[in-house]
DRENLONU-404898 format. One record per atom (N, C-alpha, C): atom name; x, y, z. Coordinates in steps of 0.001 Angstrom, whole numbers. Atoms other than C-alpha are relative to their C-alpha. Layout:
N
@atomo CA xx X yy Y zz Z .
...
end
This chain:
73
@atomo N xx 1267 yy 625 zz -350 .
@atomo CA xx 23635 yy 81791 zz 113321 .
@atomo C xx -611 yy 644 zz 1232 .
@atomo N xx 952 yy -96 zz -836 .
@atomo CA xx 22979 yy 83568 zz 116267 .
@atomo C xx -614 yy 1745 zz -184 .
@atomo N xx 363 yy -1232 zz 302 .
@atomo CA xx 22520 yy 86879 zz 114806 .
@atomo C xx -1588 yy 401 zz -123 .
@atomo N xx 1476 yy 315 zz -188 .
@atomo CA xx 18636 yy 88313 zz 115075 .
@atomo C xx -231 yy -255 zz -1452 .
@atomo N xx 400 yy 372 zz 1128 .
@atomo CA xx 18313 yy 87881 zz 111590 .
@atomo C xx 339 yy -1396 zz -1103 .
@atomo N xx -331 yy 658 zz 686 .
@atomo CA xx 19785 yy 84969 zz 110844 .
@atomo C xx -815 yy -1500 zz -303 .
@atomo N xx 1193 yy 695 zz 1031 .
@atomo CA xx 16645 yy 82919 zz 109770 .
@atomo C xx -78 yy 110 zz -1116 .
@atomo N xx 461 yy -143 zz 1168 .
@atomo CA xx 15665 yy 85000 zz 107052 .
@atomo C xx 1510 yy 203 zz -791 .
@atomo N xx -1117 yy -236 zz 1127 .
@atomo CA xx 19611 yy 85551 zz 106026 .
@atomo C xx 195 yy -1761 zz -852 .
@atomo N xx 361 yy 1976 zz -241 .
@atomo CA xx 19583 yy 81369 zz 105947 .
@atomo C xx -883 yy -154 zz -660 .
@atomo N xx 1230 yy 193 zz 1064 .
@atomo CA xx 16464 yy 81421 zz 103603 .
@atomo C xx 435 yy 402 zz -1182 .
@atomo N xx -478 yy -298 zz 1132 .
@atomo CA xx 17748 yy 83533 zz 101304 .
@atomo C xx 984 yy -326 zz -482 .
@atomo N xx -1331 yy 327 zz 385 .
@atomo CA xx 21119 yy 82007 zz 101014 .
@atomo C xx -1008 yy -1576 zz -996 .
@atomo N xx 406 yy 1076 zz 198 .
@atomo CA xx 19020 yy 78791 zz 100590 .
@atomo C xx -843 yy 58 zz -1467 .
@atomo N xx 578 yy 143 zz 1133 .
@atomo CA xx 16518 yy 79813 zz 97956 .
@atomo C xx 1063 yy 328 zz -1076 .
@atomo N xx -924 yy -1007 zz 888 .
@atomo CA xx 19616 yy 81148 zz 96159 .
@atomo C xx 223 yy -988 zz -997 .
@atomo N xx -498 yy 509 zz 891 .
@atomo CA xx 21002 yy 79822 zz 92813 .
@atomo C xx 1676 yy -184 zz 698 .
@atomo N xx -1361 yy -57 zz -552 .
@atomo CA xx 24623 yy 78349 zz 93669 .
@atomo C xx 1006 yy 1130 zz 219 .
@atomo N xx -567 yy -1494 zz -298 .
@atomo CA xx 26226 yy 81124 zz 92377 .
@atomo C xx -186 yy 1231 zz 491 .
@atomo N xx 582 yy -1235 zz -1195 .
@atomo CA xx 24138 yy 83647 zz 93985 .
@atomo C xx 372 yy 24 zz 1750 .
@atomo N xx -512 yy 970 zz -1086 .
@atomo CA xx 25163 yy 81209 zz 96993 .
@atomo C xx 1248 yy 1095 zz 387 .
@atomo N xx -1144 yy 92 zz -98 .
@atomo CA xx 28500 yy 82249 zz 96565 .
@atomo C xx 454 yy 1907 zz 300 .
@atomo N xx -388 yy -1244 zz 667 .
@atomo CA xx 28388 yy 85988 zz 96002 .
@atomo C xx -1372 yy 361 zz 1417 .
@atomo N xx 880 yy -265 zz -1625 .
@atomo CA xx 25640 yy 86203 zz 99352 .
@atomo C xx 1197 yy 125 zz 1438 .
@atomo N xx -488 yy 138 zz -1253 .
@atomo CA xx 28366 yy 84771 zz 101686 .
@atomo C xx 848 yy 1035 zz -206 .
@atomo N xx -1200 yy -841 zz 504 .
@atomo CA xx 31327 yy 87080 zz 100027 .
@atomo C xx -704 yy 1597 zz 577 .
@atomo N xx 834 yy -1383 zz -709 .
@atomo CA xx 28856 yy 90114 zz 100855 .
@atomo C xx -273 yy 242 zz 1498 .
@atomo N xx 501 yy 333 zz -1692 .
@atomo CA xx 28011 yy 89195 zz 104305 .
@atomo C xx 1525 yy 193 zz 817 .
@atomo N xx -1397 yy 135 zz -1034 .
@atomo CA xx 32156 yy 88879 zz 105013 .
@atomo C xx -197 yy -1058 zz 730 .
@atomo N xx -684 yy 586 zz -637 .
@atomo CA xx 31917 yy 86046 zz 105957 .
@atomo C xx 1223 yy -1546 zz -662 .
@atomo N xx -875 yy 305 zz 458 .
@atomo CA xx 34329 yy 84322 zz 103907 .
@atomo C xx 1832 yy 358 zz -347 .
@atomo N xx -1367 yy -475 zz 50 .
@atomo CA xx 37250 yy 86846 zz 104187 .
@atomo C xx 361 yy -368 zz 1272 .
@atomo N xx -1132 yy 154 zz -934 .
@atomo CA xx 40032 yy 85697 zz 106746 .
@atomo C xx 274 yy 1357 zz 717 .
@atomo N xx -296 yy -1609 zz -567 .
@atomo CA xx 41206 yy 88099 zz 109571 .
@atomo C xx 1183 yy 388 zz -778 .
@atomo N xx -1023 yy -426 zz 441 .
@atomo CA xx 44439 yy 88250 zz 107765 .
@atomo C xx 42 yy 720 zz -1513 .
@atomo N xx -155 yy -11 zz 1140 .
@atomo CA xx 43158 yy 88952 zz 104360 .
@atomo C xx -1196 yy 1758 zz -480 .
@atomo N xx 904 yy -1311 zz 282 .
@atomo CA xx 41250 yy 92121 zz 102801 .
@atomo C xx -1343 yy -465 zz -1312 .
@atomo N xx 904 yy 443 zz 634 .
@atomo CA xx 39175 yy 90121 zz 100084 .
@atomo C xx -706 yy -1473 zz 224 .
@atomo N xx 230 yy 1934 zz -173 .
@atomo CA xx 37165 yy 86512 zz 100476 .
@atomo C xx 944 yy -459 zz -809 .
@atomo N xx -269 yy 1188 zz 509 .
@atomo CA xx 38671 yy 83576 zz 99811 .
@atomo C xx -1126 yy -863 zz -834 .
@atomo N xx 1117 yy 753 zz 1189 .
@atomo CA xx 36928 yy 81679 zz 96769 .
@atomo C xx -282 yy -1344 zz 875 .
@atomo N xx 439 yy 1740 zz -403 .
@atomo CA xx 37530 yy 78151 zz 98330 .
@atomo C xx -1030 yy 196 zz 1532 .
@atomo N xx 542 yy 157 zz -891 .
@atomo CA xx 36012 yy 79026 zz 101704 .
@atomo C xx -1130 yy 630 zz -16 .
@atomo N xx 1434 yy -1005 zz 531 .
@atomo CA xx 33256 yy 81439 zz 99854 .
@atomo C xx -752 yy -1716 zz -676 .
@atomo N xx 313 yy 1427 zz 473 .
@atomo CA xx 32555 yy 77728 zz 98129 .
@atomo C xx -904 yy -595 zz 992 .
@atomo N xx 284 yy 1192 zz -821 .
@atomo CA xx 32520 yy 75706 zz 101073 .
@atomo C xx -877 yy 807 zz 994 .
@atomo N xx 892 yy -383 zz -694 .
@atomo CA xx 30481 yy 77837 zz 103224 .
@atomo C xx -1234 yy 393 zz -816 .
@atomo N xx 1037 yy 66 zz 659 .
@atomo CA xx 27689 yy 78455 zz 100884 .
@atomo C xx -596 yy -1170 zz 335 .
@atomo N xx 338 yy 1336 zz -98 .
@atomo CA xx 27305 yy 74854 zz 100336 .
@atomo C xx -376 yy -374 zz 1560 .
@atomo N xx -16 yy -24 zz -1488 .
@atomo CA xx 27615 yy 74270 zz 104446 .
@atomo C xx -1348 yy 800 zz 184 .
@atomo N xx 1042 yy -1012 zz -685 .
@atomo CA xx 25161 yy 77207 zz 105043 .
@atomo C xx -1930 yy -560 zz -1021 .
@atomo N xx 1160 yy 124 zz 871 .
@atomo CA xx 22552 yy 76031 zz 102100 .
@atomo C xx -730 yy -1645 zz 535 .
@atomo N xx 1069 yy 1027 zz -555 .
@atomo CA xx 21823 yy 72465 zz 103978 .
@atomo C xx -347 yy 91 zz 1676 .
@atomo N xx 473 yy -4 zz -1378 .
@atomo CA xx 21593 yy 73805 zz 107624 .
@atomo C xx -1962 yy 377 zz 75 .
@atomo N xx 1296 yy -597 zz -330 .
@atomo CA xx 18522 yy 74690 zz 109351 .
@atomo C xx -221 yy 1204 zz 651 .
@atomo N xx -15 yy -1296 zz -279 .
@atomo CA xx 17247 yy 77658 zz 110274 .
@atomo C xx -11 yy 388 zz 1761 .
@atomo N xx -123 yy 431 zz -1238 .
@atomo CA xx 17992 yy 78442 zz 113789 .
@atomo C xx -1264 yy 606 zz 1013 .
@atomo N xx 733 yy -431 zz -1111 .
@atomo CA xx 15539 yy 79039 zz 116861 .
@atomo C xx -451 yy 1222 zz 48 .
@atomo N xx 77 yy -1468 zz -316 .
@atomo CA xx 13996 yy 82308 zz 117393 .
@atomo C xx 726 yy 114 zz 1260 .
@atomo N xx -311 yy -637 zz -1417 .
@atomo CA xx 15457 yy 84106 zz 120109 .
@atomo C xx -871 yy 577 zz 1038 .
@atomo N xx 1494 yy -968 zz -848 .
@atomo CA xx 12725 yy 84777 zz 123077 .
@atomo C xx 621 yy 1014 zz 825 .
@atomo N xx -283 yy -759 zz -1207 .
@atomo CA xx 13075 yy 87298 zz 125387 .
@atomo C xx -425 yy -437 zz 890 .
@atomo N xx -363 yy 257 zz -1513 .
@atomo CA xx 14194 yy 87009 zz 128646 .
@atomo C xx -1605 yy 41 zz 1377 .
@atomo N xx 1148 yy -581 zz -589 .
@atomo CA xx 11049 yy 86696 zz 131235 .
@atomo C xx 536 yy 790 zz 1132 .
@atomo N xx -814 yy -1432 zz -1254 .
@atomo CA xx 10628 yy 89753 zz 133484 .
@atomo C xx 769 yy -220 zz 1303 .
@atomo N xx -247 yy 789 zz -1001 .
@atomo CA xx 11165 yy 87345 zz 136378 .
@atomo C xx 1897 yy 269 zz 233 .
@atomo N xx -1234 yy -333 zz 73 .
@atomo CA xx 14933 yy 87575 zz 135412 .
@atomo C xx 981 yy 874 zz -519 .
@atomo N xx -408 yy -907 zz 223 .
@atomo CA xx 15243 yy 90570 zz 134207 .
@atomo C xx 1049 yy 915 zz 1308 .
@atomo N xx -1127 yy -622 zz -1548 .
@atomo CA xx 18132 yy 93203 zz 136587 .
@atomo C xx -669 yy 487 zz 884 .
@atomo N xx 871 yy -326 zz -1631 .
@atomo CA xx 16496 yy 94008 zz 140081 .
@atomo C xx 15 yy 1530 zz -415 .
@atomo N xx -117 yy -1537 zz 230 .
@atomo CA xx 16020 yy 97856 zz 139728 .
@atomo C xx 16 yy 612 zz 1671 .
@atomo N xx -701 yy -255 zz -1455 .
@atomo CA xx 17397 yy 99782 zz 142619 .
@atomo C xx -1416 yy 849 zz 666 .
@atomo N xx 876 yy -764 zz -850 .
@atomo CA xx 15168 yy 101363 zz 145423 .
@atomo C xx 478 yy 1059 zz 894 .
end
């Protein structure tokens, strides 16, 4: 969710057909385990579902110049 794109990845998971659902998160990685080399079905499942009733998160603004790093003199 806090990735810059993760609005429009979050839309498209959403307009998705379940099984398209399922075969979005498996692509993305984020359903494979650190221990494992392929997703897991049950947690490719349950995160679809999970990810298809959130909301889409905040844009990210940039920082004002105000607090941007002092630049040296």
């Amino acid at each position: 969710m806090s990735a810059a794109n993760a609005g429009a990845r979050l839309e498209k998971i959403k307009k998705a057909t379940w099984f398209e659902r399922d075969d979005l998160v498996s692509e993305g990685g984020w359903a494979t385990m650190p221990d494992e080399k392929e997703p897991s079905g049950v947690v490719t499942n349950m995160c679809a579902a999970e990810l298809a009733e959130r909301e889409a998160p905040a844009p990210v603004k940039a920082a004002p110049a105000a607090l941007s790093a002092p630049t040296a003199k």
